[in-house]
N, CA, C and O of each residue as an XYZ file, in Angstrom:
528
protein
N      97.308     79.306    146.804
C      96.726     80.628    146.941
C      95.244     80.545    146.604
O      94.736     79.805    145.761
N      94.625     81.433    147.405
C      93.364     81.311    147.028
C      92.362     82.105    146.181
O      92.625     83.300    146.318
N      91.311     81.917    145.353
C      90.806     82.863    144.489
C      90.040     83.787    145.124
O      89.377     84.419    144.301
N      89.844     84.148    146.301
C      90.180     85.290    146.662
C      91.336     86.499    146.926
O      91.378     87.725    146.823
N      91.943     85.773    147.194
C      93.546     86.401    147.130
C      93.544     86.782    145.529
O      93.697     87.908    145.057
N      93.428     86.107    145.139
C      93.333     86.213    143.222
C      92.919     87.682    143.060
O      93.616     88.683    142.893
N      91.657     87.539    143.151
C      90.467     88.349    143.073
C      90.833     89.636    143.941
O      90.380     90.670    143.447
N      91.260     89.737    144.645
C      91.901     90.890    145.494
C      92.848     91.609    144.846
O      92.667     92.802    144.600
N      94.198     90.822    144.427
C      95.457     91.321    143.607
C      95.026     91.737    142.464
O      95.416     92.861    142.150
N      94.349     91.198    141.739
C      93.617     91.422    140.188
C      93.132     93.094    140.246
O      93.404     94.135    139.649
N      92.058     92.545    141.587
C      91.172     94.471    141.620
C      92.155     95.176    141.967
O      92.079     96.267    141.403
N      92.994     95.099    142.582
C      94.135     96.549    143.199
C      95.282     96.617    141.475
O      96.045     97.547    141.215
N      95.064     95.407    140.606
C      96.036     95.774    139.730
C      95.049     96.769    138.166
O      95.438     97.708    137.472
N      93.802     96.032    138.154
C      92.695     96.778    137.869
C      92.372     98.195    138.008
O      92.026     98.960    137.108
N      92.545     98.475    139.377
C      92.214     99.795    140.281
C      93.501    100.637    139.221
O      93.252    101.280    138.201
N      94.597    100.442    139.702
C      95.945    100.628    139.482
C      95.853    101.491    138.122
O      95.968    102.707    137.962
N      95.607    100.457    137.199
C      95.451    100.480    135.829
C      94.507    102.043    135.375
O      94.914    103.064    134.820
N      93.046    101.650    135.916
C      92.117    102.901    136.056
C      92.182    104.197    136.448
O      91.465    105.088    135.994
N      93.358    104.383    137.613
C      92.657    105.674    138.272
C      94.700    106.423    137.912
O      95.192    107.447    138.387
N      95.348    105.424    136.973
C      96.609    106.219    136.750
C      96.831    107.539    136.130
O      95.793    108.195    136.218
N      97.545    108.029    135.682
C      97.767    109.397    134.833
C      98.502    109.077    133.304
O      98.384    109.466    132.142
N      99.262    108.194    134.020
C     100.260    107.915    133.122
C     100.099    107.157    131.980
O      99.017    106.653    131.680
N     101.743    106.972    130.908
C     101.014    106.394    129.769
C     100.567    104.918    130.466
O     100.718    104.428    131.585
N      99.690    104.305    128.720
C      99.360    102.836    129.129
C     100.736    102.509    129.587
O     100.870    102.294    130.792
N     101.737    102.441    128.846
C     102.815    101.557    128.915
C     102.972    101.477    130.591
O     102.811    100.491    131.310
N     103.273    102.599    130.896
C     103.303    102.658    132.605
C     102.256    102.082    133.184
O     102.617    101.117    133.858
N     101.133    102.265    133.203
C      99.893    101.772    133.654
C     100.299    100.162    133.548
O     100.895     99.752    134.544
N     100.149     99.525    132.858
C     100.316     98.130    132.496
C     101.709     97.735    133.347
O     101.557     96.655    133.919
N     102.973     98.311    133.565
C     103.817     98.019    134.212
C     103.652     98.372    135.847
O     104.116     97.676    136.750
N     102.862     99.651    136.027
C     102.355     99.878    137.510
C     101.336     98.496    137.781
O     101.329     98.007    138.911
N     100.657     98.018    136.911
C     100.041     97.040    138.027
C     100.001     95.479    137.789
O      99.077     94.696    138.007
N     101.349     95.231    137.245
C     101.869     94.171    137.917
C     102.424     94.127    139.002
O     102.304     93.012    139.510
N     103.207     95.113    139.839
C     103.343     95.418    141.086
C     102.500     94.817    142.184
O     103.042     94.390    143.204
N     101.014     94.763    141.989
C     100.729     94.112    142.326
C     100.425     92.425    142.820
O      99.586     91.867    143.528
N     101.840     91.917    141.859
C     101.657     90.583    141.635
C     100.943     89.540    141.592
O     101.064     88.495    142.232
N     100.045     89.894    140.674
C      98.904     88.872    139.969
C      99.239     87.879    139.009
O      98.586     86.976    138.486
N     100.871     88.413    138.860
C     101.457     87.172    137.125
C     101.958     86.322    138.638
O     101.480     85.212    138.405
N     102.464     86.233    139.682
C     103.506     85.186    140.519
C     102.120     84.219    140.622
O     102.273     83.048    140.275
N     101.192     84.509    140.938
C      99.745     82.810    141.531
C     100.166     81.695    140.084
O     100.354     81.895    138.884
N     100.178     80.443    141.008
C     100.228     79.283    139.664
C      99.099     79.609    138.992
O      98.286     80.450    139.372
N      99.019     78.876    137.865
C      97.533     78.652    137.275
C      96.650     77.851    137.661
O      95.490     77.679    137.288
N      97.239     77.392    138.396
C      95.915     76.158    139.062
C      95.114     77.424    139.774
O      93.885     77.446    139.839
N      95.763     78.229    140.176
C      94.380     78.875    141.189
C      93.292     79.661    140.284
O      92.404     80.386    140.732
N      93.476     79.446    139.267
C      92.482     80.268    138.026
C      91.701     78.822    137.823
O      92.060     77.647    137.895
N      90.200     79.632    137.473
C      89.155     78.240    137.297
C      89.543     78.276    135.665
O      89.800     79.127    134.813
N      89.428     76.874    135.761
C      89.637     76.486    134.123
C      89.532     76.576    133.086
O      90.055     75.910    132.193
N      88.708     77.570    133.025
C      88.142     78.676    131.355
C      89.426     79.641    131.656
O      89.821     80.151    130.607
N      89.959     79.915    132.458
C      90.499     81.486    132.502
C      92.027     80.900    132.791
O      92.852     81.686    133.256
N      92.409     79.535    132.521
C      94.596     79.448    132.514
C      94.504     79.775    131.694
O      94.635     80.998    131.659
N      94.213     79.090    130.334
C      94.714     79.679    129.042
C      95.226     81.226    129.081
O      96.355     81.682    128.901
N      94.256     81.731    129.318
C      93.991     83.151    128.950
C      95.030     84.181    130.359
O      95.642     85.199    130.034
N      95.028     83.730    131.617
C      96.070     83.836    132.659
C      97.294     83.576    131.775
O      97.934     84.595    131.516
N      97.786     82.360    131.223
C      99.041     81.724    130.871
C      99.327     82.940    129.871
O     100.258     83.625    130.293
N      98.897     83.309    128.907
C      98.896     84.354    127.914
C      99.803     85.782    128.358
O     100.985     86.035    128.125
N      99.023     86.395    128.906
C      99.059     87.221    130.040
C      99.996     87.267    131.097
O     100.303     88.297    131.697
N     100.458     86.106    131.323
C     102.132     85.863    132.331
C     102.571     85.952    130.984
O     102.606     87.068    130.465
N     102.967     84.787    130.233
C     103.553     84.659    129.114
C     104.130     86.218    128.544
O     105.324     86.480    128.398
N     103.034     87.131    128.276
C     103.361     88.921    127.380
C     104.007     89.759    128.295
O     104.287     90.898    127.923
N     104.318     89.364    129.528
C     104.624     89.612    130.787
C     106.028     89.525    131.408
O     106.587     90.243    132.237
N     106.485     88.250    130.646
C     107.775     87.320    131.813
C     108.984     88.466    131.182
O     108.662     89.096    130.174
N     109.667     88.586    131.488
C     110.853     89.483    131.978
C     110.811     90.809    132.316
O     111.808     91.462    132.620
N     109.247     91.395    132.257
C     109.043     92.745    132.536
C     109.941     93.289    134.462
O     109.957     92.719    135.553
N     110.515     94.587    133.961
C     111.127     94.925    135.045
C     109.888     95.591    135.996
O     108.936     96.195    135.502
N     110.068     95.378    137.390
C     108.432     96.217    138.105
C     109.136     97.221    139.025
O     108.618     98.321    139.215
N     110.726     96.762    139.819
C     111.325     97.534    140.625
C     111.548     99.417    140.162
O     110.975     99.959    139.217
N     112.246     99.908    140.857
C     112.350    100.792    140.872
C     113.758    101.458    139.869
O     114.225    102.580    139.674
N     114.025    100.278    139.480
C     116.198     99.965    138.797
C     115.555    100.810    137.372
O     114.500    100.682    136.752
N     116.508    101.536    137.238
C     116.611    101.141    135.702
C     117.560    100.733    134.424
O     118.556    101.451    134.333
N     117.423     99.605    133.314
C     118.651     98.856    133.176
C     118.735     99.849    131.858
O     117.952    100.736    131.518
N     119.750     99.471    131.339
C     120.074     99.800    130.179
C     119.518     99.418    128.576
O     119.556    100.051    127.521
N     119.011     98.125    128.931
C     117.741     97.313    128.180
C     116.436     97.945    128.255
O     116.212     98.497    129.333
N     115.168     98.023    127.044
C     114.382     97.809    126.769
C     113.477     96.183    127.772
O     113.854     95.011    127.757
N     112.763     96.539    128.206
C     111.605     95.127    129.174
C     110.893     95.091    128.011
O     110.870     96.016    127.200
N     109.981     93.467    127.840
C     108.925     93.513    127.173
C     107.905     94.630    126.534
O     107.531     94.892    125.391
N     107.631     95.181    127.902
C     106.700     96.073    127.774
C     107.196     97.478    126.587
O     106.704     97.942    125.559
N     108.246     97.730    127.304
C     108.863     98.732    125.923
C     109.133     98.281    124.768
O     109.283     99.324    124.132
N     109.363     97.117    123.785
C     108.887     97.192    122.927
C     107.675     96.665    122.709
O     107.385     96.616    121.513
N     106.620     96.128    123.675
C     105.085     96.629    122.780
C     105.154     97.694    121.938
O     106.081     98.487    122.102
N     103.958     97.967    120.627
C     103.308     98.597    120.058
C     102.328     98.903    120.814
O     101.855     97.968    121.460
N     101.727    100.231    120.983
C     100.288    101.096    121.579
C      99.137    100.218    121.460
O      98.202    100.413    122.236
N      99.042     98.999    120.351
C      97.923     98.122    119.984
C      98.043     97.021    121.465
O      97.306     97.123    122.446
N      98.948     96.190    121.332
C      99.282     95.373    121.942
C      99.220     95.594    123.364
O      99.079     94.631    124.117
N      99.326     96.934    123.865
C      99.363     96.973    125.001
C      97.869     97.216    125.812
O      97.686     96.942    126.998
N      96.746     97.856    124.790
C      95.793     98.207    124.795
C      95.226     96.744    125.102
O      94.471     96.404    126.013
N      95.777     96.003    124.125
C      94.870     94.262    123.898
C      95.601     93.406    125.198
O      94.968     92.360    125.344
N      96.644     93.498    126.119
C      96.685     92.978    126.873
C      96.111     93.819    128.384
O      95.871     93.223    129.434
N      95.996     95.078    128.210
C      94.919     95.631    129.724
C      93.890     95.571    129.450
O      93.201     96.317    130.147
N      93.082     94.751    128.369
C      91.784     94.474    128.041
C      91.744     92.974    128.599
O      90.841     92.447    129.248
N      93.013     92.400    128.157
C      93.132     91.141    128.923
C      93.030     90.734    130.239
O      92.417     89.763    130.681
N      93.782     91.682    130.913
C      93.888     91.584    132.154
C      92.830     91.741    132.968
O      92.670     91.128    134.024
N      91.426     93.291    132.086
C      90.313     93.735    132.404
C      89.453     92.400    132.427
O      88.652     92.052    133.295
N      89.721     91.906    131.561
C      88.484     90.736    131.157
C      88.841     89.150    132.406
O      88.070     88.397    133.002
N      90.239     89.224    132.341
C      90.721     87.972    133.256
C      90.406     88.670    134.992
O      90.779     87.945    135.914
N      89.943     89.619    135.252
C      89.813     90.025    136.511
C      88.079     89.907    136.725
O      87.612     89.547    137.805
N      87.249     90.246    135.595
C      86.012     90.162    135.034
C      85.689     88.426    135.671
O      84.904     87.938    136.484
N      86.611     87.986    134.917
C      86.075     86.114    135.354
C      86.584     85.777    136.285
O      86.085     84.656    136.391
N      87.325     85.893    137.215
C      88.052     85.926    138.295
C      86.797     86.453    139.440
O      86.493     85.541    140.209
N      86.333     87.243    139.582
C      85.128     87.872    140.413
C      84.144     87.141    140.378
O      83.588     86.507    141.274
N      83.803     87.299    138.652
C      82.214     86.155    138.547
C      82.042     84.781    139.207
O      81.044     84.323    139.762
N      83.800     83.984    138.929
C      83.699     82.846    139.687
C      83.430     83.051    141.122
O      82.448     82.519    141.640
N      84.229     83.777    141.781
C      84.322     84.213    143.253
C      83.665     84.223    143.766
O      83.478     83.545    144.777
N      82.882     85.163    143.196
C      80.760     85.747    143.638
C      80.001     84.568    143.305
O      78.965     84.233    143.879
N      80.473     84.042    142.495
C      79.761     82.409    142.436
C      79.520     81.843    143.753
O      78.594     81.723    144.555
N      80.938     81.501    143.614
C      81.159     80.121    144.651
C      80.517     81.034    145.986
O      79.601     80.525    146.632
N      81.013     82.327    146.344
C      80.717     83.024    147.243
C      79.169     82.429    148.008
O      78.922     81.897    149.090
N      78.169     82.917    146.582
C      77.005     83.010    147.141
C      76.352     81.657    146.377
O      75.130     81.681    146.231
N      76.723     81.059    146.124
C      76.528     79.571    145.711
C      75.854     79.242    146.951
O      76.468     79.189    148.017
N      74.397     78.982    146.831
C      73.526     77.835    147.952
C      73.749     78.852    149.179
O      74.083     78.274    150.214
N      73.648     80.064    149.259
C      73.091     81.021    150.270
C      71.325     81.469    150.431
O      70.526     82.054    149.700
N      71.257     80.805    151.866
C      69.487     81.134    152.172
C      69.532     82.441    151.093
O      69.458     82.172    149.894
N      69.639     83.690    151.467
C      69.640     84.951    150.907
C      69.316     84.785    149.615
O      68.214     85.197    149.255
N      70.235     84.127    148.617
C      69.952     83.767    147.258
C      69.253     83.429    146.941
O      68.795     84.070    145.995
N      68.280     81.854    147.446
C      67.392     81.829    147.216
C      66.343     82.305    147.578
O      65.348     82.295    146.852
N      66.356     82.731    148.573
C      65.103     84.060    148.988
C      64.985     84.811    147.832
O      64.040     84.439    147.136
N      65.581     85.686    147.415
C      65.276     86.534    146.815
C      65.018     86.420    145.297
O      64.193     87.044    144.630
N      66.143     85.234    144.796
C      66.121     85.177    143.610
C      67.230     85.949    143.153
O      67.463     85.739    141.962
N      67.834     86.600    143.583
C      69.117     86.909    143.178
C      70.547     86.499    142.554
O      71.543     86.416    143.272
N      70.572     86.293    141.409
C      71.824     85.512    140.622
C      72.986     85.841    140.960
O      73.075     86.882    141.613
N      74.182     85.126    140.658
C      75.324     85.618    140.576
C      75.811     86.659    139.714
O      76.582     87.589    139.950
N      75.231     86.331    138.709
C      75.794     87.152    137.500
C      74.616     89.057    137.494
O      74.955     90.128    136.992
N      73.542     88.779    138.116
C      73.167     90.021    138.811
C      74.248     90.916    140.128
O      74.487     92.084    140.434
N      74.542     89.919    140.465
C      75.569     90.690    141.839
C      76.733     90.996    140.879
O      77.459     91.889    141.315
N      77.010     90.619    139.989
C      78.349     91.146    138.879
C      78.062     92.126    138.685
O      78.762     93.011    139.179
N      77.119     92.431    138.030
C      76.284     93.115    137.094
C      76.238     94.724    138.102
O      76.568     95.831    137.679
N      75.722     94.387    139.515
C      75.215     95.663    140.199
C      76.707     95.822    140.677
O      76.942     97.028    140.753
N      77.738     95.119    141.007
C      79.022     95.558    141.174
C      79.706     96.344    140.453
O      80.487     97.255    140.727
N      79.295     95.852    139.392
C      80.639     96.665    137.897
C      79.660     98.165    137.901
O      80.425     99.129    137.939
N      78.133     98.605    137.870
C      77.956     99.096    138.148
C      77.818    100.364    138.893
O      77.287    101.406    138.507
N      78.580    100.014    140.413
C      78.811    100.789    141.394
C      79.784    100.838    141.224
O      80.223    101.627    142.060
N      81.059    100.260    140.236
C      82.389    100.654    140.048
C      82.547    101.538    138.605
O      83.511    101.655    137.849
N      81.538    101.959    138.569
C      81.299    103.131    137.263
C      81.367    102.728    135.883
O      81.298    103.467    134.901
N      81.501    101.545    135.909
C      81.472    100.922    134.307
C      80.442    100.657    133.427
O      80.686    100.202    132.309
């Protein structure tokens, strides 16, 4: 899979997360739906498995369907802390997920060096225009 594909699933689980109503707990279970925990870790650049692995790891048996069992999922017993500290996780692992992207993206583009324009400026005016 590719880190665009990454980078795609991440923002729609991101998006997800942002523009919900509901509690965190829901929020955090609405956007794995998106399936951003199924990519191996190889497709994460190498500062960001650890922190991916984590993040599947607080993750693995969470229910996403529509069922509901008679059991408690991961996610229901989180504490309000924990759940806060893993959609910060997820915020931050989608954060480096882009930066690489927009890297490699515009890595050795005439344009770039014309202007002088960094990568981490095109982050910067992105997160920006996404109201942050």
């Amino acid at each position: 899979m590719s880190l665009s594909y990454c980078n795609q699933k991440l923002s729609l689980a991101v998006f997800e997360m942002c523009v919900s109503t509901q509690c965190l707990k829901n929020r955090l279970r609405g956007s794995i739906k998106h399936g951003f925990t199924a990519f191996p870790q190889t497709t994460f650049p190498e500062g960001l498995r650890q922190q991916f692995s984590e993040i599947k790891a607080a993750l693995s048996g969470v229910r996403v369907g529509g069922s509901i069992e008679d059991y408690p999922d991961p996610i229901d017993r989180m504490k309000p802390s924990q759940v806060r500290g893993l959609l910060h996780q997820i915020i931050s692992l989608r954060e480096g997920v882009a930066r690489e992207y927009y890297r490699r993206a515009f890595q050795g583009s005439p344009k770039e060096s014309k202007d002088n324009t960094t990568t981490e400026d095109m982050v910067q005016k992105i997160a920006q225009l996404m109201g942050r």
